[in-house]
Backbone as CSV, one residue per row, in Angstrom:
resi,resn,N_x,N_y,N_z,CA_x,CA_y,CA_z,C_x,C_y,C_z
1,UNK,-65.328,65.388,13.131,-64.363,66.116,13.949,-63.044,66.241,13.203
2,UNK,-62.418,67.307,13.225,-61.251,67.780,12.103,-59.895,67.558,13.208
3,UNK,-59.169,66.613,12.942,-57.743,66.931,13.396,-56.416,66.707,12.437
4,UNK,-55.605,66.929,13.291,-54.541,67.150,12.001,-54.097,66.188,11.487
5,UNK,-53.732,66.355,10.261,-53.356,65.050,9.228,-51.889,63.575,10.246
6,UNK,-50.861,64.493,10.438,-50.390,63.627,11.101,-50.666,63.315,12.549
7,UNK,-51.941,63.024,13.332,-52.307,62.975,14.387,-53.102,61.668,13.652
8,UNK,-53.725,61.730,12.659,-54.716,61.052,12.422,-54.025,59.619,11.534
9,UNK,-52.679,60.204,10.767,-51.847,58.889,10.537,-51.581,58.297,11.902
10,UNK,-50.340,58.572,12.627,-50.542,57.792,13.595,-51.063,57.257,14.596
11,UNK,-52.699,58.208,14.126,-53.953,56.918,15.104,-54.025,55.667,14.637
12,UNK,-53.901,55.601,12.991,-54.378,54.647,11.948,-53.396,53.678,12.291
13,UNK,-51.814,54.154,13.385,-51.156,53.026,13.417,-49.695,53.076,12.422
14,UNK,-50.162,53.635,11.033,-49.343,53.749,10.265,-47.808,54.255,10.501
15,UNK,-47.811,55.413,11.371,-46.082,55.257,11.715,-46.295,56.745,12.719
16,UNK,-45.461,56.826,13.640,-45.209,57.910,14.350,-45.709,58.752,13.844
17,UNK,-45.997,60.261,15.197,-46.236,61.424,14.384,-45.680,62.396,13.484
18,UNK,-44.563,62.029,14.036,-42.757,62.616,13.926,-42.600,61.865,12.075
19,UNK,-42.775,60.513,12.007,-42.627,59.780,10.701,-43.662,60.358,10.155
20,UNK,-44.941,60.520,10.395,-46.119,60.710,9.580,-45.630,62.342,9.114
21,UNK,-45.305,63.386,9.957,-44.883,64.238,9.171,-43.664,64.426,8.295
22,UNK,-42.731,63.894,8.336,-42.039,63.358,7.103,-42.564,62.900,6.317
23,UNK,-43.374,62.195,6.379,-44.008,61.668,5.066,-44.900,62.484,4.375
24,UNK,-45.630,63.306,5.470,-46.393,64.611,4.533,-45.218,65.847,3.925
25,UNK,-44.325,66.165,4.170,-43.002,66.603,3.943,-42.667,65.938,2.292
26,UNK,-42.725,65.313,2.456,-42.078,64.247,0.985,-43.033,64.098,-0.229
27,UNK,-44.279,64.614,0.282,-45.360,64.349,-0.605,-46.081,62.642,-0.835
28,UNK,-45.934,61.814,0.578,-46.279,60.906,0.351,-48.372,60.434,0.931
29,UNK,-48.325,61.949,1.214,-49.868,61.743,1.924,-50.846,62.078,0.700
30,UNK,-51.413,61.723,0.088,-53.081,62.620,-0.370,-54.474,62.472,0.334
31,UNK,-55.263,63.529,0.370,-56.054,63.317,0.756,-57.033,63.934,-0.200
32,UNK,-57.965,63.230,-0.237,-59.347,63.303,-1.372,-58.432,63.999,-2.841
33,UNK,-57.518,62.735,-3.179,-56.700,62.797,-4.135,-55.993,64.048,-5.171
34,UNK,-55.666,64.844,-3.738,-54.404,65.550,-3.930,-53.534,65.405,-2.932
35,UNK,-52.259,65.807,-3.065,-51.058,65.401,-2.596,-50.839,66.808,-1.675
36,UNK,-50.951,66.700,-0.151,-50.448,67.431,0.897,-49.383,67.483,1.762
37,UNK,-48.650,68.644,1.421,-47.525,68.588,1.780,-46.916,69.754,3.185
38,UNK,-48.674,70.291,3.303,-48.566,71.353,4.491,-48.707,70.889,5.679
39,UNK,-47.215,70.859,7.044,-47.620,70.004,8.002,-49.086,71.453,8.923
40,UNK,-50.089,70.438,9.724,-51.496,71.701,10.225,-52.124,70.924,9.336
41,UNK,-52.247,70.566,8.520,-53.390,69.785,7.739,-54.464,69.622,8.503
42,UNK,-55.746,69.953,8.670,-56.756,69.096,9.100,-57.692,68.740,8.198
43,UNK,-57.903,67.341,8.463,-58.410,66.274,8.213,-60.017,65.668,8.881
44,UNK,-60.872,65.027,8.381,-61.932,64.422,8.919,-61.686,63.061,8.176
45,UNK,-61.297,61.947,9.061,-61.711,60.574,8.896,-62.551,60.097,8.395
46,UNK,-63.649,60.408,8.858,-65.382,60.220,8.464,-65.707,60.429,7.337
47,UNK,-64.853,61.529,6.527,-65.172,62.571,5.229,-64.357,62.702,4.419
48,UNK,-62.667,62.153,4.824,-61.980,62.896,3.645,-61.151,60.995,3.474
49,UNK,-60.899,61.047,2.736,-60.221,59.910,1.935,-58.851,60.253,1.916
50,UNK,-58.163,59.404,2.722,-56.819,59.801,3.357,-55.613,58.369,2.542
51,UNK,-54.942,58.883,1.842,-53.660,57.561,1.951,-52.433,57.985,2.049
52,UNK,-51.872,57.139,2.492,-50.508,56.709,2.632,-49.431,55.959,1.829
53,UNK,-48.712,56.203,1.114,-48.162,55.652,0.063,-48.888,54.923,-0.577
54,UNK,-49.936,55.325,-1.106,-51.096,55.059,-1.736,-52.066,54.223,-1.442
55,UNK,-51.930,53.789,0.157,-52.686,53.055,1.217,-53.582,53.710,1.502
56,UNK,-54.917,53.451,1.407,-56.427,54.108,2.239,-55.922,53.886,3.953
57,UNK,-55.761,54.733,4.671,-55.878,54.398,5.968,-57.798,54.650,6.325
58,UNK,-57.736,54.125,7.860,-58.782,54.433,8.559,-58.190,54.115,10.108
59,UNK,-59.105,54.749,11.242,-59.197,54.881,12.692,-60.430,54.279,13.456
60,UNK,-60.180,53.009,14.209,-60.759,52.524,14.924,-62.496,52.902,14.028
61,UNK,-63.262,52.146,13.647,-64.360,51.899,13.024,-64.738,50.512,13.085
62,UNK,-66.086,49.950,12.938,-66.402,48.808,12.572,-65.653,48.380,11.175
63,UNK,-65.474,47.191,11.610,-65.038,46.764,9.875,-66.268,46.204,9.210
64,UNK,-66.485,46.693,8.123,-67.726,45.937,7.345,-66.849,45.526,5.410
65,UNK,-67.434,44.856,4.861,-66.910,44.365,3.602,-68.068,43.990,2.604
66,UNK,-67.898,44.778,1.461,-69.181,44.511,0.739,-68.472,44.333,-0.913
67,UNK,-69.139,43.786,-1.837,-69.361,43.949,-3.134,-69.928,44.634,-3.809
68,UNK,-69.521,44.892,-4.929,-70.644,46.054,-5.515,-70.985,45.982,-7.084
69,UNK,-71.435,45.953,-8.131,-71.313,45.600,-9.106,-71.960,46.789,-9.951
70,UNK,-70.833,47.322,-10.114,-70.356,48.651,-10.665,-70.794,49.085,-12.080
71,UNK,-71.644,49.868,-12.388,-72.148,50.099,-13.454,-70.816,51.044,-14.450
72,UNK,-71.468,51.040,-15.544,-70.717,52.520,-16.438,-71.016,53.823,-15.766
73,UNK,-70.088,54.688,-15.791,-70.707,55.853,-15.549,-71.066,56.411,-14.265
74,UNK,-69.835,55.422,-13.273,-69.987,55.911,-11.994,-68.206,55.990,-11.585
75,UNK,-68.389,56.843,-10.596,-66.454,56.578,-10.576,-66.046,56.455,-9.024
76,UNK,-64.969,56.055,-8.484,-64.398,54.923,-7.582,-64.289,55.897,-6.399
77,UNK,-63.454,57.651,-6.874,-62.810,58.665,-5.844,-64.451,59.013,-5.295
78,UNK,-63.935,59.373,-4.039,-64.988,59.679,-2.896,-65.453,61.206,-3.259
79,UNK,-65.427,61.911,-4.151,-65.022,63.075,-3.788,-64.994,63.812,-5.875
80,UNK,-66.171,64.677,-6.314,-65.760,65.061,-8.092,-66.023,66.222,-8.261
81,UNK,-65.155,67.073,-8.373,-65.643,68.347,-8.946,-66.551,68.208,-10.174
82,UNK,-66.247,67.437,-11.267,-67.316,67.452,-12.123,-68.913,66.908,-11.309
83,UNK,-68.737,66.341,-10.609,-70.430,66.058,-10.028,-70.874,65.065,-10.772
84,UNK,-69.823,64.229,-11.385,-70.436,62.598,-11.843,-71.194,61.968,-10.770
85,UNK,-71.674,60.849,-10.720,-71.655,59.541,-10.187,-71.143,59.297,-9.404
86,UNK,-71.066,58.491,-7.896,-70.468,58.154,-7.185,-70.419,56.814,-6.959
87,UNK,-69.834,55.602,-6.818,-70.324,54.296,-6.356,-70.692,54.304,-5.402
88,UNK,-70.455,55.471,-4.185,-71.092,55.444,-2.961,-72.479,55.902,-3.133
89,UNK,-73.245,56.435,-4.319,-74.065,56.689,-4.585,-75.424,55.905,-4.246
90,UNK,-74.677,54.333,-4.751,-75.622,52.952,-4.856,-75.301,51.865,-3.741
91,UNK,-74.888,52.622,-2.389,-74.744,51.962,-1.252,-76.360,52.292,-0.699
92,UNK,-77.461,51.912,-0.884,-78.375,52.761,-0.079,-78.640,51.465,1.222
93,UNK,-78.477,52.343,2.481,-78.844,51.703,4.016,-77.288,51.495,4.205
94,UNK,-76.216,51.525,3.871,-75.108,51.484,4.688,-74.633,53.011,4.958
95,UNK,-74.779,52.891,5.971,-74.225,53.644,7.120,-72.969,54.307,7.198
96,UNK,-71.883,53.495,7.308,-70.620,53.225,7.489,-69.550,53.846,6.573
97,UNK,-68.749,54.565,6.826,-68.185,55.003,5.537,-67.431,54.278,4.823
98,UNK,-67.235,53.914,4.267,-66.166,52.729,2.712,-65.578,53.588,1.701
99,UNK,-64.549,52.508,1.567,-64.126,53.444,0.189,-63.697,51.713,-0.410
100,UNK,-63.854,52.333,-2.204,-63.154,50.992,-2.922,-61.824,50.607,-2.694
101,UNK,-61.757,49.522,-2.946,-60.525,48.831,-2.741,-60.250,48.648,-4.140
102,UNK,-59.243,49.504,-4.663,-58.473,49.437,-6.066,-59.523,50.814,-6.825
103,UNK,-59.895,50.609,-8.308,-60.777,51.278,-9.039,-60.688,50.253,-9.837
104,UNK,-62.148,50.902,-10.841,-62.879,50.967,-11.784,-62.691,51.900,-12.354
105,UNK,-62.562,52.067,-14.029,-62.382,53.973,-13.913,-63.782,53.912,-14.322
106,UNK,-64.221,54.737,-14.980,-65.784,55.663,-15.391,-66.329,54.672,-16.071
107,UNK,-65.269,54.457,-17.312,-66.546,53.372,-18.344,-66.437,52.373,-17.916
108,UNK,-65.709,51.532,-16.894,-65.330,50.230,-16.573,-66.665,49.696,-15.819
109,UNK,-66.596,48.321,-15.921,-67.618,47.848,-15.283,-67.795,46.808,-14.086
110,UNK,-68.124,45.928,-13.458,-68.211,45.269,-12.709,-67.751,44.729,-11.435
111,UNK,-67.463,43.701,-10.421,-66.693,43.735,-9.168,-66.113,44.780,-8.846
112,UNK,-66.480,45.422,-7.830,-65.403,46.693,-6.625,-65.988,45.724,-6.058
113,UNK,-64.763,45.855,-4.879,-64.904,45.816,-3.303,-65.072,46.726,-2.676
114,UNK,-65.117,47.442,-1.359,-65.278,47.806,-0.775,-65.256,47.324,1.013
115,UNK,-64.758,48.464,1.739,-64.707,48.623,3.196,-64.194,49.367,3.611
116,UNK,-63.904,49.583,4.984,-63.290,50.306,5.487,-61.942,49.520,6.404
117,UNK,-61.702,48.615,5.766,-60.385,48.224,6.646,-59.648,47.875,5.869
118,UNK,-58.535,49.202,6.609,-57.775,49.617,5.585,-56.319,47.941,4.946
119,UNK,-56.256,47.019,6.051,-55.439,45.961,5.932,-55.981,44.960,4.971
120,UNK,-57.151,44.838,4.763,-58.039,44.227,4.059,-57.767,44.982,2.195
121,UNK,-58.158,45.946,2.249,-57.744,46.389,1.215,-56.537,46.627,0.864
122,UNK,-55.418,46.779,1.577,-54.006,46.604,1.296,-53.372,45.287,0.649
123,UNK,-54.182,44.743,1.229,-53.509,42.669,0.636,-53.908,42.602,-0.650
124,UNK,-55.192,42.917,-0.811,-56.526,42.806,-1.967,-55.768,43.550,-3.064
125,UNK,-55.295,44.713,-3.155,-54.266,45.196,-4.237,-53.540,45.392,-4.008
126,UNK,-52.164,45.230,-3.158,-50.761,44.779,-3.788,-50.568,43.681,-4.221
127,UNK,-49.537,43.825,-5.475,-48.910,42.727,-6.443,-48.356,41.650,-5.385
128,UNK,-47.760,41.960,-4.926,-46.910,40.916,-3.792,-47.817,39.985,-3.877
129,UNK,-48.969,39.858,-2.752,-49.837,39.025,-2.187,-50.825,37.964,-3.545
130,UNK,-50.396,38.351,-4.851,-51.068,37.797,-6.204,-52.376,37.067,-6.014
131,UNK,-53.182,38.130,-5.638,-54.118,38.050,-5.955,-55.068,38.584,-7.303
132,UNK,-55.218,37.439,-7.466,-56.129,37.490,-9.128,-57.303,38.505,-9.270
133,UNK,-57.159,38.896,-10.387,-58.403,39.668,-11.300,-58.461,39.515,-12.349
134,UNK,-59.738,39.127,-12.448,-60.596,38.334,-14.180,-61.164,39.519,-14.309
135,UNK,-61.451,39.470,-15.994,-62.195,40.432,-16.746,-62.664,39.778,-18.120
136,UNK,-63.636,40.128,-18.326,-64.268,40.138,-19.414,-64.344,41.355,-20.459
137,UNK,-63.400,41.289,-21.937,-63.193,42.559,-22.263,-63.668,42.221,-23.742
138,UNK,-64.406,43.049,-24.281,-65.269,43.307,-25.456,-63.857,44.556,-26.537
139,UNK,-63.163,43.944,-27.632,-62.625,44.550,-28.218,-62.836,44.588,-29.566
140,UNK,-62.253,45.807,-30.243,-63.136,46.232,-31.617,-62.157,45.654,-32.760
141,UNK,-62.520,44.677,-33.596,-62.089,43.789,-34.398,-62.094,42.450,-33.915
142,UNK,-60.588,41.817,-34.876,-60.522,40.648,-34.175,-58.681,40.598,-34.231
143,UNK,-58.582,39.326,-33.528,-57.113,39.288,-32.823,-56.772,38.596,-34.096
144,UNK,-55.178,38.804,-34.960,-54.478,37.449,-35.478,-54.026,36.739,-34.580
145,UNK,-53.278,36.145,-35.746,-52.402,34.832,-34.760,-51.436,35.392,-33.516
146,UNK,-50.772,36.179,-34.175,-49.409,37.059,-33.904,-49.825,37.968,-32.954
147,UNK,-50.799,38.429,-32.707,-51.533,39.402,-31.773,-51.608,38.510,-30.616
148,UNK,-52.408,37.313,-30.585,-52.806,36.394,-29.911,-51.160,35.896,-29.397
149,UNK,-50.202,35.362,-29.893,-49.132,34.922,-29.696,-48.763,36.143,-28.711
150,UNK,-48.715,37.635,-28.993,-48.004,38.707,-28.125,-48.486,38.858,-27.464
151,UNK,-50.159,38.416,-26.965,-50.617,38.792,-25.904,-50.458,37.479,-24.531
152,UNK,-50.054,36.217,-25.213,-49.845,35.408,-24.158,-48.157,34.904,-23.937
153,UNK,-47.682,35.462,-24.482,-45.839,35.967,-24.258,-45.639,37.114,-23.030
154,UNK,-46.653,37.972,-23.408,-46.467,39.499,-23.017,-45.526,40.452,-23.290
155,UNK,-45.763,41.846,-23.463,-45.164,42.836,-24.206,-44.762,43.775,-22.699
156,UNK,-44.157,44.737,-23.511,-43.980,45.978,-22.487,-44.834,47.341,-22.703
157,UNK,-45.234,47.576,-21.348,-46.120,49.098,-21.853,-44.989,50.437,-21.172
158,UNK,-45.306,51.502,-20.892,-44.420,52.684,-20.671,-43.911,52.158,-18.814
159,UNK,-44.830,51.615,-18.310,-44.462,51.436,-16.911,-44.404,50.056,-16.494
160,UNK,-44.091,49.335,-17.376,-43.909,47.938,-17.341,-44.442,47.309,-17.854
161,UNK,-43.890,45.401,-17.638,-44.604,44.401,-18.258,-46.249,44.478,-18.225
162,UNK,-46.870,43.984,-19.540,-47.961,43.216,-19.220,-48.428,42.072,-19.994
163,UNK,-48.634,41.153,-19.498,-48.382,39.742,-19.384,-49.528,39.126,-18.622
164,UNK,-51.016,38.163,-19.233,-52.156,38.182,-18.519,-51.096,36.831,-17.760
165,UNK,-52.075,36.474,-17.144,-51.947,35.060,-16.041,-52.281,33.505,-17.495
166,UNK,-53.796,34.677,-17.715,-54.399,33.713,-18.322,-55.101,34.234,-19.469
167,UNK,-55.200,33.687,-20.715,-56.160,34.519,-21.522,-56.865,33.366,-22.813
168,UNK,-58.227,34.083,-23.239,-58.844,33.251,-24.002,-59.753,34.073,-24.641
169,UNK,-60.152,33.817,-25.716,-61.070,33.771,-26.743,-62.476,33.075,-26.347
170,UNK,-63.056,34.302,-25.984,-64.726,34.195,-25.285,-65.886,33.977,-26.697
171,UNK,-66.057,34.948,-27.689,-66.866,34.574,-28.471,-66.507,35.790,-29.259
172,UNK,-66.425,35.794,-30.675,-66.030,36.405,-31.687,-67.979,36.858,-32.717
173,UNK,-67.967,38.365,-32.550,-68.725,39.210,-33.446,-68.492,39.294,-34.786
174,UNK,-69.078,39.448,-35.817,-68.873,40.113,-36.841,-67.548,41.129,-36.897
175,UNK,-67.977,42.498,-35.751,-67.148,43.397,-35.960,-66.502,43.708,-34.477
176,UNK,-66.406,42.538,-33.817,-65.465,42.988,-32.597,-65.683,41.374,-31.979
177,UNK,-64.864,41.304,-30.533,-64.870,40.001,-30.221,-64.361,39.840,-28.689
178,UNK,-64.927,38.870,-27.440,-64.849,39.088,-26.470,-63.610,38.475,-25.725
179,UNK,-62.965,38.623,-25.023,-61.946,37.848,-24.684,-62.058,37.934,-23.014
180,UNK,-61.665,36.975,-22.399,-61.104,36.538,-20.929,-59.683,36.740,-20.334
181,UNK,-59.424,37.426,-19.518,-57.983,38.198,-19.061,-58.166,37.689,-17.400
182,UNK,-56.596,37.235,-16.765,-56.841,37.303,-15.438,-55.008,37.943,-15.374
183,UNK,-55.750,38.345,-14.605,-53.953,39.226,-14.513,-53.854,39.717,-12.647
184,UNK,-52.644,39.958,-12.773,-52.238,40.472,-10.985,-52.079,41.673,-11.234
185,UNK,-52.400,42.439,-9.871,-52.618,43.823,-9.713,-53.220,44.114,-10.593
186,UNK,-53.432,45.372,-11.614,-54.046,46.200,-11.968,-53.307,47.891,-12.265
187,UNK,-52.182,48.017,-13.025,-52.034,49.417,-12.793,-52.850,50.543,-13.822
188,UNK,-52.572,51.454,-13.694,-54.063,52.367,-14.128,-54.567,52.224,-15.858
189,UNK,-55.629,51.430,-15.894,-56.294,51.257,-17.297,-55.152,50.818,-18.105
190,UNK,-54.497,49.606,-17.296,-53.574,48.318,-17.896,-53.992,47.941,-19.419
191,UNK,-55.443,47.388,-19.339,-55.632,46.734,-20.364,-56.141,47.506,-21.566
192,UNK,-56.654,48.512,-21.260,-57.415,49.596,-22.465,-55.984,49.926,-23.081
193,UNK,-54.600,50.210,-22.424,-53.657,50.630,-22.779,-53.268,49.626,-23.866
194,UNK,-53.308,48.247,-23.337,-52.219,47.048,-24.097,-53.178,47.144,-25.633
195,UNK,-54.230,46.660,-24.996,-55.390,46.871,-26.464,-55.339,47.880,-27.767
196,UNK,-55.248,49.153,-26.782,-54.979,50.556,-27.965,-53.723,50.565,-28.460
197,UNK,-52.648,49.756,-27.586,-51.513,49.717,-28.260,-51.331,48.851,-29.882
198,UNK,-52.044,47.876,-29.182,-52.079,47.112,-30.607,-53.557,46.854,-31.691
199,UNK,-54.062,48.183,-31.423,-55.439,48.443,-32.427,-56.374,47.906,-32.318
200,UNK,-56.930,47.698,-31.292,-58.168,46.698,-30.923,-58.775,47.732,-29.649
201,UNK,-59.276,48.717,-29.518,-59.558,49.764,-28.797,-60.859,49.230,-27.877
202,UNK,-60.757,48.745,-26.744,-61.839,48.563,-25.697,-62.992,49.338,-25.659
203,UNK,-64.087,48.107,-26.108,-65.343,48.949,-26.138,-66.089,48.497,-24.934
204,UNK,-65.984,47.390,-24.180,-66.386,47.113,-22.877,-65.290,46.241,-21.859
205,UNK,-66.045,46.626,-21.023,-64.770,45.839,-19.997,-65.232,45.425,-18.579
206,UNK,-65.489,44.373,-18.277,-66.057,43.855,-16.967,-65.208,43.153,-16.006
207,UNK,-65.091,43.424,-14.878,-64.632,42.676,-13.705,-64.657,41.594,-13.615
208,UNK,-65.115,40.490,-13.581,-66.069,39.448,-13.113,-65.805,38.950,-12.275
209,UNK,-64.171,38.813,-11.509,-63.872,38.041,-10.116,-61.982,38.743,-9.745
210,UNK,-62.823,38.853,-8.107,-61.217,38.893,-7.577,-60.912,37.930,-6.933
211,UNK,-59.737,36.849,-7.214,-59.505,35.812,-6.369,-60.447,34.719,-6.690
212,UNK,-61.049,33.891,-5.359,-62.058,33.195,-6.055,-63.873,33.647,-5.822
213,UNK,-63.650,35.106,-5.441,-64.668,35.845,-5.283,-64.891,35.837,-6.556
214,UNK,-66.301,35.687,-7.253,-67.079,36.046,-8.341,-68.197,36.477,-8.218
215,UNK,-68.599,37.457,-9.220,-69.885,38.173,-9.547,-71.257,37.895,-9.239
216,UNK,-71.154,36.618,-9.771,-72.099,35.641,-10.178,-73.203,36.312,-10.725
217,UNK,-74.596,36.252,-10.023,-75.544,36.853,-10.251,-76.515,38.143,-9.733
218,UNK,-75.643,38.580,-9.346,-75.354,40.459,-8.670,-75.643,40.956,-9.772
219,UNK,-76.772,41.792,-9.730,-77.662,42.651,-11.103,-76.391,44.023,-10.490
220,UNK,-76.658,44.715,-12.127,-76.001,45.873,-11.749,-76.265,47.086,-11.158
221,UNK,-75.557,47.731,-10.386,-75.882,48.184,-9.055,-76.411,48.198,-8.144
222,UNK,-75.961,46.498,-7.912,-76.741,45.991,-6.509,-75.470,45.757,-5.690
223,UNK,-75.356,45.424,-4.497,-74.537,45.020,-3.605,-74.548,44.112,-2.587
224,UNK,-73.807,43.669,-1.994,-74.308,42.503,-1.026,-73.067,42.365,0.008
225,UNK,-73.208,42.422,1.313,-72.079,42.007,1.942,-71.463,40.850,1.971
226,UNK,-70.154,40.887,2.275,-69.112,39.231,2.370,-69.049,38.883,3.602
227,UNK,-69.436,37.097,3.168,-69.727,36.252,4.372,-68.304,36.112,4.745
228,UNK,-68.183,36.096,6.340,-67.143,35.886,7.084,-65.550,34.931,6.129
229,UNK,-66.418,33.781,5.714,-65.086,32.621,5.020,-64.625,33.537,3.106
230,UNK,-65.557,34.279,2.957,-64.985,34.697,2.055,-64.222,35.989,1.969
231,UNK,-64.302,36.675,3.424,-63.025,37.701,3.692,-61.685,37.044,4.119
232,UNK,-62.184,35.591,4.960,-60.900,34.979,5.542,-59.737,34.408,4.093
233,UNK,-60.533,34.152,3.313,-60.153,33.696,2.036,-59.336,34.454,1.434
234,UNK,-60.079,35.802,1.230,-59.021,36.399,0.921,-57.773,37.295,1.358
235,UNK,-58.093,37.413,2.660,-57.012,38.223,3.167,-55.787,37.131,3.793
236,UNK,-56.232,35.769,3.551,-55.249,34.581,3.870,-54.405,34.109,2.752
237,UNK,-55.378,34.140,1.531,-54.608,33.596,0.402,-52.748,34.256,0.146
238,UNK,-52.278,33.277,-0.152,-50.421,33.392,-0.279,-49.914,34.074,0.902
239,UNK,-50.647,33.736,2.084,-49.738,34.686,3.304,-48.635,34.061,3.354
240,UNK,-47.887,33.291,3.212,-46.594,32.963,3.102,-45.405,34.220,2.592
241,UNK,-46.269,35.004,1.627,-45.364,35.573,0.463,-44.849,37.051,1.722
């Protein structure tokens, strides 16, 4: 059922109708990731991938929460003119509509989340709430000293610091070598950036845990829903902040 964009923000709660069209006014709405700025918008909940200052909203739905373990070669947006891959592709028997919580881009690999509640995924990636993300990243050569020294100092990229939490030396190839990264937030292809900056160009790159959610032994492109204590887990962790 199609109604209008700011009818359907402030079902979600998100702010008046009166505010919600200011905010489509300002260019702060996209939906199925372009930026709408015509107030009449209509919209389908069910179908179109709606945010709010770069918030996924949603309207009264079951909440469901799943994992997914994200192959190469599939991508995160609901929605491709090229006609790639979808991760919603490899949901088979859920019902329910979801969208990821954060991305993966195309070649990236492993842990998405997923659901449809939209508060759940709001905590899960903003910086504020520091919640962790590990990766496992396969880079082409090997690190010096001085490389190694700048990467656990941290440098600056065009849109800010980056600076892991944590980092280590996984196992060293002949001609490339694996390393361990846990870092907060995530802004877009963070680490392929820091890497290419300093000549070590990402040839793989895996998720392996958000928080103290891990992978474990989730074949790729399988999925599995989250047990009750491990959503409470995470949408509790640093509520103080």
């Amino acid at each position: 059922m199609l109604q209008r964009l700011q009818k359907m923000i402030a079902q979600a709660g998100v702010a008046s109708r009166r505010a919600a069209e200011e905010m489509i006014k300002e260019g702060k709405v996209i939906v199925n990731g372009q930026i709408v700025t015509r107030l009449g918008t209509k919209v389908d909940i069910q179908n179109d991938e709606i945010r709010v200052n770069g918030n996924l909203i949603f309207v009264d739905v079951s909440k469901i929460y799943l994992m997914l373990n994200k192959p190469r070669g599939y991508i995160t947006t609901l929605k491709d003119t090229k006609k790639r891959p979808i991760v919603t592709d490899l949901l088979e028997g859920v019902v329910e509509r979801v969208f990821p919580v954060g991305r993966l881009d195309y070649d990236s690999e492993g842990l998405l989340l997923m659901t449809n509640d939209g508060d759940f995924a709001y905590r899960v990636q903003h910086p504020k709430f520091e919640i962790t993300k590990t990766y496992l990243v396969k880079i082409k050569g090997h690190l010096a000293k001085e490389e190694i020294v700048l990467i656990k100092k941290g440098t600056k990229l065009y849109d800010g610091d980056f600076k892991p939490l944590d980092f280590a030396i996984e196992k060293i190839n002949p001609k490339s070598c694996w390393v361990r990264l846990i870092i907060h937030g995530g802004r877009n292809r963070i680490i392929r950036r820091f890497f290419e900056d300093i000549g070590h160009p990402v040839a793989r790159l895996i998720r392996v845990a958000v928080g103290d959610l891990n992978i474990d032994n989730l074949r790729q492109g399988d999925f599995r829903y989250l047990q009750k204590k491990e959503v409470k887990k995470l949408l509790f962790v640093n509520l103080t902040v």
